[in-house]
C-alpha positions as CSV (number, residue, x, y, z in Angstrom):
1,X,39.9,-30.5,102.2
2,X,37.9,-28.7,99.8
3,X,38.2,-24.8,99.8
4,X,35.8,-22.4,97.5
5,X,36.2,-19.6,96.8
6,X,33.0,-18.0,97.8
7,X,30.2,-20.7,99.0
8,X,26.7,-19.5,98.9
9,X,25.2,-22.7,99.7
10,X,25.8,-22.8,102.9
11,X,24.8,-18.8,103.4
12,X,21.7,-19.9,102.1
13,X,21.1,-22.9,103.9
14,X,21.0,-20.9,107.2
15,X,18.3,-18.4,106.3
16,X,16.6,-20.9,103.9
17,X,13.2,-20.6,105.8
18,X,13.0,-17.0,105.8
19,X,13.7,-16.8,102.1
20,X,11.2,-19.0,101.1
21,X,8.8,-17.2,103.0
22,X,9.5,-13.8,101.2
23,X,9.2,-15.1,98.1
24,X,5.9,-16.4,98.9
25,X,4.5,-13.1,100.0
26,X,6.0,-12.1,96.2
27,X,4.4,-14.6,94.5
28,X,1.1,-14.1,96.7
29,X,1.0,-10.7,95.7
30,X,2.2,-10.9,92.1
31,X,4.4,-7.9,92.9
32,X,7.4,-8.8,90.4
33,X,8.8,-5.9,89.2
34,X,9.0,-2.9,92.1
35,X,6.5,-3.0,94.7
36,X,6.2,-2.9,98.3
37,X,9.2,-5.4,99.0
38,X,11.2,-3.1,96.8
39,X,10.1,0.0,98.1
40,X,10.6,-1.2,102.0
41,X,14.5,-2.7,100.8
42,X,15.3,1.0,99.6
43,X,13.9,2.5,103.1
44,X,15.7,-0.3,105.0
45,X,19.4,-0.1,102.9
46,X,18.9,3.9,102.8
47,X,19.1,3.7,106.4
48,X,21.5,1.3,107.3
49,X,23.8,3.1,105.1
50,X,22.5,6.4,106.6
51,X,21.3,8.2,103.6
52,X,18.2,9.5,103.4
53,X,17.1,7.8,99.8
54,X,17.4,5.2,98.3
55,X,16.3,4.3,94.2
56,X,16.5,0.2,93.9
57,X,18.0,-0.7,90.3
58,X,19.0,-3.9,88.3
59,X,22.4,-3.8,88.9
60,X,25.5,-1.7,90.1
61,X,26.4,-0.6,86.8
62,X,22.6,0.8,86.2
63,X,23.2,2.2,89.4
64,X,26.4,4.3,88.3
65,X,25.1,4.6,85.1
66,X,21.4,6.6,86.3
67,X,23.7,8.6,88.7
68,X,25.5,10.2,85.9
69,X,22.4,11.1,84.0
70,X,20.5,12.7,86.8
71,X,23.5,15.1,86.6
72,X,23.3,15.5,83.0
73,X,26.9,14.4,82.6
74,X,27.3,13.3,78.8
75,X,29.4,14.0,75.6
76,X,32.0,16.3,75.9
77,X,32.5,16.2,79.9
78,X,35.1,14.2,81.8
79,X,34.9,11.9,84.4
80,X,37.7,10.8,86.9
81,X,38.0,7.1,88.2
82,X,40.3,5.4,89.4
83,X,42.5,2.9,87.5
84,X,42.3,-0.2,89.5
85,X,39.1,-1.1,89.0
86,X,36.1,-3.4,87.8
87,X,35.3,-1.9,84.1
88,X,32.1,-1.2,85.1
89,X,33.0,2.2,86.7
90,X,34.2,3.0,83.0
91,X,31.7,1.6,80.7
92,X,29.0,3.5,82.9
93,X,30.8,6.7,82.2
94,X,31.4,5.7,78.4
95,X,27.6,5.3,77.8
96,X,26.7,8.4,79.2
97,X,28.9,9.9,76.2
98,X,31.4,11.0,78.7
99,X,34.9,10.3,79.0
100,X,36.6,8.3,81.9
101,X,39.3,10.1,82.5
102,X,41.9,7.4,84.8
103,X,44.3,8.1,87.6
104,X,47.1,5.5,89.3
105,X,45.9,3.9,92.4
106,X,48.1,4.0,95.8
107,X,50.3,0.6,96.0
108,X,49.0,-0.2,100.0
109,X,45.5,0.4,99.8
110,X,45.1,-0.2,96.0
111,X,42.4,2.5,95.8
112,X,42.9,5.8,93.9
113,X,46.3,7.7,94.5
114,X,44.2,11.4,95.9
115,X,47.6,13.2,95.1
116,X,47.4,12.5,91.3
117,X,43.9,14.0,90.8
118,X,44.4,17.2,90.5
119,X,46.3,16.8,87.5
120,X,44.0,14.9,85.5
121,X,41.3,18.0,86.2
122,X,40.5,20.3,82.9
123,X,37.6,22.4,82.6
124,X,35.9,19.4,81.0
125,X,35.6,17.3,84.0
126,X,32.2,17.0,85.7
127,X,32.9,14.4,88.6
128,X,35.2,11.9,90.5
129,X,33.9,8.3,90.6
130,X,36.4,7.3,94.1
131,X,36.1,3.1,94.2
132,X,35.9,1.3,97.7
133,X,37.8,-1.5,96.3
134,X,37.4,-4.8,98.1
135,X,35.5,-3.5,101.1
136,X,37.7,-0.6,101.8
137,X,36.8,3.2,101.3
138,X,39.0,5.6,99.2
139,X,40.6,8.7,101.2
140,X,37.3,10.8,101.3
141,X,37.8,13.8,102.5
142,X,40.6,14.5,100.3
143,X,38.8,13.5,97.7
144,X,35.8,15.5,98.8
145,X,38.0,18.9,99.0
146,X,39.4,18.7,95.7
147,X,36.2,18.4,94.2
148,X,35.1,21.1,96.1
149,X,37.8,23.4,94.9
150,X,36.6,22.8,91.5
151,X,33.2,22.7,91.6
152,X,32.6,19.0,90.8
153,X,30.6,16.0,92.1
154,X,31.3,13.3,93.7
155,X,29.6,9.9,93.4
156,X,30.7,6.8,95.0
157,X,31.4,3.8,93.6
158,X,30.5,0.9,97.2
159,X,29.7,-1.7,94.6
160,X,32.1,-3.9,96.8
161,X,31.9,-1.7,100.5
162,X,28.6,-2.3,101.7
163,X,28.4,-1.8,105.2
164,X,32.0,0.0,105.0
165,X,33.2,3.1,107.1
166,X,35.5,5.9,106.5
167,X,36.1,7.5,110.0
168,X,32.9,6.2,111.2
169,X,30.5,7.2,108.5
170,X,28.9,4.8,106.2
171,X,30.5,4.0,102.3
172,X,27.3,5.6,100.0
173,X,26.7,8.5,102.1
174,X,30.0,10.1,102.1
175,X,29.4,12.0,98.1
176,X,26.7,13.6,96.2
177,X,25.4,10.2,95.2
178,X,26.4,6.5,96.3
179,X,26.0,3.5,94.0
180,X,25.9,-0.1,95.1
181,X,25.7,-3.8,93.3
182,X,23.9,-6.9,94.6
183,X,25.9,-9.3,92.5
184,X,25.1,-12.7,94.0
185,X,28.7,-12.7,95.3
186,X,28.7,-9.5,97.2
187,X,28.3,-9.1,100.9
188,X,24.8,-8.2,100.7
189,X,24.3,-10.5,97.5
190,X,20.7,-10.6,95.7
191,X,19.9,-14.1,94.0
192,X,20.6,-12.5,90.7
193,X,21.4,-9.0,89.7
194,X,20.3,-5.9,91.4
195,X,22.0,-2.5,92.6
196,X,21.0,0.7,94.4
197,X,21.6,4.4,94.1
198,X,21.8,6.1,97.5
199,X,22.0,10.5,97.9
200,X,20.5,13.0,100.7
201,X,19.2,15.0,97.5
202,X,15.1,14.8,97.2
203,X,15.7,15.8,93.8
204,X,17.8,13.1,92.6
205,X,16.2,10.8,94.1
206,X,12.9,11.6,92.0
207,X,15.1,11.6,89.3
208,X,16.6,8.5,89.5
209,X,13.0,6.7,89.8
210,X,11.8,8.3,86.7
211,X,15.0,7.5,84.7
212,X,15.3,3.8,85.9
213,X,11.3,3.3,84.4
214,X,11.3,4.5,81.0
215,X,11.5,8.6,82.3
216,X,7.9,8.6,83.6
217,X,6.6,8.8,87.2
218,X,2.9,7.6,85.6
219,X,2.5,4.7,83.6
220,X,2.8,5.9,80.0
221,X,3.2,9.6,80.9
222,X,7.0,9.5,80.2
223,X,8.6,13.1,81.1
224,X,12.2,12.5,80.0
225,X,14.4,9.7,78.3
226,X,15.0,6.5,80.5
227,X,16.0,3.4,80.5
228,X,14.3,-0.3,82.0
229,X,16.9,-0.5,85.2
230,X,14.0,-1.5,87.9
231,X,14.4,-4.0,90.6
232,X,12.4,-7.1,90.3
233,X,10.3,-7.9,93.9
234,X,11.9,-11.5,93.9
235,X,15.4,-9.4,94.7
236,X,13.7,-6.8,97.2
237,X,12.2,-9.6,99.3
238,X,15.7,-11.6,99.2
239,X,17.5,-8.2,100.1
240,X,15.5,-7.2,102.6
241,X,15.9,-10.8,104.9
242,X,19.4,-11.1,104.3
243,X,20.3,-7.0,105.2
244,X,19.5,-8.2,108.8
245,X,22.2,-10.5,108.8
246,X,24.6,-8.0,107.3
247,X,26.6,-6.8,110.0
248,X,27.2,-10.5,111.5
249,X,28.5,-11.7,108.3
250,X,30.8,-8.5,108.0
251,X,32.4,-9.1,111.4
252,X,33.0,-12.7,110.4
253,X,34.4,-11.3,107.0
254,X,37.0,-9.3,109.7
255,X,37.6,-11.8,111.9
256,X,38.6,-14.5,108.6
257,X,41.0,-11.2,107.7
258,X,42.5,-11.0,110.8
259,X,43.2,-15.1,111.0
260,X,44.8,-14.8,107.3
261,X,47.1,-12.0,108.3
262,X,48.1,-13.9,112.1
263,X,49.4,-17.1,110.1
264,X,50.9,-15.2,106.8
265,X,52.2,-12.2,108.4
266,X,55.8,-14.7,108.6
267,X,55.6,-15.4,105.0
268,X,56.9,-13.9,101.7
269,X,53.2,-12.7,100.9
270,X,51.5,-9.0,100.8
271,X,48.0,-9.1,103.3
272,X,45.9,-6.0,102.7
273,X,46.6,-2.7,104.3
274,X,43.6,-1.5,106.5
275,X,43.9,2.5,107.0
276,X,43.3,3.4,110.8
277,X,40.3,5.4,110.0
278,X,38.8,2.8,107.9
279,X,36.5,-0.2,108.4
280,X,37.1,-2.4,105.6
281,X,34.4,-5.2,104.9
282,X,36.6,-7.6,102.8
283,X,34.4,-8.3,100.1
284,X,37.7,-9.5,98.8
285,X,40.9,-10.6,100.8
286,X,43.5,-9.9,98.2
287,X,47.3,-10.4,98.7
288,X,49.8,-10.4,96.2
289,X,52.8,-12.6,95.7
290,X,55.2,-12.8,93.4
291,X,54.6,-16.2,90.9
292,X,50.8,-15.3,91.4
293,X,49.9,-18.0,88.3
294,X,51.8,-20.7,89.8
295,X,50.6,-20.4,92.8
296,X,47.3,-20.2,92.2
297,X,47.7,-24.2,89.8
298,X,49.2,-24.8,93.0
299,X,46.6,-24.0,95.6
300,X,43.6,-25.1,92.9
301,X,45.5,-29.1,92.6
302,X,44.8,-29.0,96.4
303,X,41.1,-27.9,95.9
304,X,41.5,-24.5,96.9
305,X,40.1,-22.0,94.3
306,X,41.3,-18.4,94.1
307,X,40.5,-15.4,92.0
308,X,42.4,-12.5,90.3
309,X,40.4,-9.6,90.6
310,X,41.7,-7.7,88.1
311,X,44.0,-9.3,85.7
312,X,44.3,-6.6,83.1
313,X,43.7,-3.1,83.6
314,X,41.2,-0.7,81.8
315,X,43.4,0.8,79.8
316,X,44.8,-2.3,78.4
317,X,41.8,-3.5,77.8
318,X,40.5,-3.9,73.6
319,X,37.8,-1.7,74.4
320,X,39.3,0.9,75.8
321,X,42.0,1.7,73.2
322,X,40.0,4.9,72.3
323,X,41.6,6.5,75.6
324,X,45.5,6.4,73.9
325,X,47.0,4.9,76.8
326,X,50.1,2.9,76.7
327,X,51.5,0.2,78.7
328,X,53.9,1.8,81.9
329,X,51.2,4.7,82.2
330,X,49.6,3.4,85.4
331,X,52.6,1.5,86.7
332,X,50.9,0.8,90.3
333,X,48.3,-0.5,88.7
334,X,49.9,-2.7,86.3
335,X,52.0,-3.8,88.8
336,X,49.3,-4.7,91.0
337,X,47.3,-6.3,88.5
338,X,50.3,-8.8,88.2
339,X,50.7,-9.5,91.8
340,X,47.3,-9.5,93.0
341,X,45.3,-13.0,94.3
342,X,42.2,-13.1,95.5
343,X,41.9,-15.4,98.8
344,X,38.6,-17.4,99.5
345,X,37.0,-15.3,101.5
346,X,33.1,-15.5,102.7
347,X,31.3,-15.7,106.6
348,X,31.4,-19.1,107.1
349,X,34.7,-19.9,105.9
350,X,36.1,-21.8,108.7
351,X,39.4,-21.8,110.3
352,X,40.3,-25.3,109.7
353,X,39.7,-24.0,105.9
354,X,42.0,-20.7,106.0
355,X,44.8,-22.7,108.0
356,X,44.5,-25.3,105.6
357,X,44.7,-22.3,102.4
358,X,47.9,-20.4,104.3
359,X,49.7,-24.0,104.9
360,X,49.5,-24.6,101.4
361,X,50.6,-21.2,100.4
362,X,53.5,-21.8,103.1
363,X,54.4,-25.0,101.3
364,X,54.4,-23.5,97.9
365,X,57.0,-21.0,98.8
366,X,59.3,-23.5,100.7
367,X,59.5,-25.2,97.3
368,X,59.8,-22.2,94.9
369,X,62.1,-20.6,97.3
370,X,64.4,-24.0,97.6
């Protein structure tokens, strides 16, 4: 048996029809870049996500990286994120001029550590970047009173939690500003790149629309600097049929979760904490296991391909060797990153496949433990 690790064939084989009847209605009214089927995706995700705008972008990164200049964040400020996490979240901070500023993550969850904040805060910082890793949402409303206390904003980083909940309220409305990605892979994927800032602020809003087309709200009237970070109409249209389909594909996300956990819960392998208050979407179904790299030559010679999402931290990473960190400084974090595999994971993933991907991994261990 064959096992991928995220197959979007078959997704797309299912709404085929409807797809090919929004991009007609594209192509019949040459609407590439923008346009209605843009403007009716941001109405539609705004809502389902319950903010009250939404600003449709070329990617998640765009999305973070807008966000930060509508609050004028830039050289000389600070921004906290957490550690464990998809560079992204930094290099948007680092091309604002800013600096990300990184705290450990908590070991179950894997998202930021809340009680090691407040000691990375100095009268530099701006705001906190909290990541929904995998599908699940940071510790909010800790996170919300510390930046409260002092005076900074709070923009989320769902690039992997659409559809999430903390306590019942939707990832992306939960801080000042919430910024998703449509990577193809993603729960709500585009077919290509897109991304989407989400806030309750009308001002924000305007501002993000004017940044992400060259700072002008009329063609050629440009009122401040911006950048070219607009959705094309192709994505919009693609978008808006698959969002419909969004919460059936999360609940089969949660149901593949909860069949991985039955059958490995007896085995020498870490399944992914859920916090009670949390809905997490599992973009990602991420254990970790000791002789990760083995396993994973093991599990890939009986066609089952896995992922390691993230192998080497940030600030291990060549890039990022103008932050001074050392190796042992985010400990969780380095530990996880050496533990950590990602599971195929994706709606349709039957459970003939997942019983076939845990009997494997059951095997594996009987061997490497005898």
């Amino acid at each position: 048996m064959k096992v991928p690790f995220v197959d979007l064939k078959v997704q797309y084989q299912s709404i085929k029809e409807e797809i090919f009847e929004a991009l007609n209605k594209v192509l019949d009214n040459t609407a590439f870049i923008l346009g209605k089927e843009v403007q009716l995706f941001e109405e539609e995700f705004a809502e389902y996500q319950e903010a009250k705008y939404g600003v449709a972008v070329n990617s998640g990164t765009t999305a973070l990286l807008i966000s930060l200049l509508c609050l004028e964040i830039g050289r000389g400020d600070e921004v906290i994120i957490p550690a464990n996490t998809f560079i992204a979240t930094a290099e948007a901070v680092s091309f604002t001029g800013a600096k990300p500023v990184l705290v450990d993550v908590k070991e179950n969850t894997m998202n930021i550590d809340v009680n090691k904040i407040e000691e990375k805060i100095t009268d530099k910082t701006k705001a906190i970047i909290p990541v929904h890793l995998y599908g699940q949402p940071a510790d909010m409303d800790v996170i919300t009173e510390i930046a409260q206390k002092y005076k900074l904003v709070v923009i989320e980083d769902a690039c992997q939690a659409h559809g999430a909940e903390y306590k019942g309220k939707k990832t992306g409305s939960l801080g000042k500003i919430g910024c998703f990605s449509f990577y193809p892979g993603k729960n709500l994927g585009a077919y290509g790149e897109g991304g989407i800032i989400l806030t309750d602020d009308k001002d924000i809003a305007k501002k993000a629309r004017m940044i992400r087309d060259h700072g002008s709200e009329k063609k050629y009237y440009h009122n401040i600097k911006g950048i070219n970070g607009r959705m094309e109409g192709f994505q919009g249209a693609i978008l808006r049929v698959k969002l419909k389909y969004l919460d059936e594909w999360i609940d089969a996300r949660r149901k593949n979760a909860r069949r991985y956990n039955e059958i490995l819960k007896s085995l020498d392998v870490i399944t992914p904490y859920e916090e009670s208050f949390n809905k997490h979407v599992y973009h990602l179904y991420v254990v970790r296991i000791k002789k990760r790299e083995q396993l994973q030559n093991y599990l890939k010679d009986k066609e089952i391909f896995t992922g390691i999402h993230y192998p080497i931290p940030i600030h291990l990473q060549e890039s990022y060797k103008d932050l001074g960190c050392d190796e042992g400084d985010f400990p969780v974090t380095e530990m996880l990153a050496d533990e950590i595999l990602s599971l195929p994971m994706y709606p349709e993933l039957s459970d003939e496949q997942i019983e076939y991907v845990c009997e494997n991994i059951k095997e594996f261990l009987s061997k490497y433990e005898a």
